[in-house]
TORKETI-280382 format. One line per 3 residues: number of its first residue (from 1); their letters; for each residue x, z, y of C-alpha. Coordinates in Angstrom, 3 decimals. Layout:
N
NUM> a> X/Z/Y | ...
% end
This chain:
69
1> xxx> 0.000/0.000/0.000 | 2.861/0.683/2.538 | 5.183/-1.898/0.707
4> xxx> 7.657/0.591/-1.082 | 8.985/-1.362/-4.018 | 6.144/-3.938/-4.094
7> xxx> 8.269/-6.427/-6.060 | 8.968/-4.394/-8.990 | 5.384/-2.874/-8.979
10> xxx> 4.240/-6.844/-8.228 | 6.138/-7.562/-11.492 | 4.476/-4.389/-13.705
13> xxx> 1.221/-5.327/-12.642 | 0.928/-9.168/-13.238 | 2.452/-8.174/-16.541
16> xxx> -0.357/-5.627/-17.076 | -2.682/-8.372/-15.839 | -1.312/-11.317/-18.440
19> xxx> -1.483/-8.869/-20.971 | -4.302/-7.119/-20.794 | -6.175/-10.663/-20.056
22> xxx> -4.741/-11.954/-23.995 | -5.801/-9.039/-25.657 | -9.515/-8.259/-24.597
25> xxx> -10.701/-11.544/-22.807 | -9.030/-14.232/-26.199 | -13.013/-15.040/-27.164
28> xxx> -12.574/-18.744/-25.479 | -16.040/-19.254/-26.527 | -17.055/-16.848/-24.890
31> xxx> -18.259/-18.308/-21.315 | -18.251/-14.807/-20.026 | -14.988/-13.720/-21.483
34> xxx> -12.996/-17.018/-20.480 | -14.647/-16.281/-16.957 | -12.617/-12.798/-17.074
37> xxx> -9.620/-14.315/-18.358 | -9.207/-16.802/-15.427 | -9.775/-13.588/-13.357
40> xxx> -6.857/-11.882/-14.642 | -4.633/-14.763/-14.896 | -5.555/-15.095/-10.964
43> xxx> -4.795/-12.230/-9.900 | -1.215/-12.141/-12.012 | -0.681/-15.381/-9.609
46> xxx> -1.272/-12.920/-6.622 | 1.173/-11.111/-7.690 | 3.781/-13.494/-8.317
49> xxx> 3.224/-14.905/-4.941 | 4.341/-11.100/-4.241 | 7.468/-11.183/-6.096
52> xxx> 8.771/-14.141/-4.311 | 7.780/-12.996/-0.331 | 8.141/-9.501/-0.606
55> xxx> 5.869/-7.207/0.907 | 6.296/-8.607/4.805 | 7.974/-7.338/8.183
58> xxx> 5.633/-4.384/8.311 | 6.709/-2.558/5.136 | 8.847/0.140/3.951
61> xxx> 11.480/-2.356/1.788 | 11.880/-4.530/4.896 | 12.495/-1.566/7.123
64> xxx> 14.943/-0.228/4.905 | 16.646/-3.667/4.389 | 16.693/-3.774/8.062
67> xxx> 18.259/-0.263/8.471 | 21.450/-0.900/6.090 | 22.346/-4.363/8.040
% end
């Protein structure tokens, strides 16, 4: 929420997300379940869009960065 470590907890939770997306939304035929499985797989792209900008100017990781220049 204040950007303290968001990459590694950006990489935990799209990891949570992939795999907790394979193991109770695999019924394909399922219109309902597929539906929740796009969800997840979504939101793990959220997250990877996370890992590779960081958490922005405003947060804790880019303050610190800034402080050890």
């Amino acid at each position: 929420m204040v950007g303290w470590q968001a990459r590694i907890a950006a990489v935990l939770f799209a990891g949570f997300s992939v795999v907790s997306a394979a193991i109770f939304h695999a019924d394909f035929s399922n219109q309902n379940q597929m539906i929740h499985f796009m969800k997840n797989v979504s939101i793990a792209g959220g997250f990877l869009f996370l890992i590779v900008h960081g958490a922005g100017t405003y947060s804790l990781d880019s303050r610190k960065k800034a402080h050890q220049r």
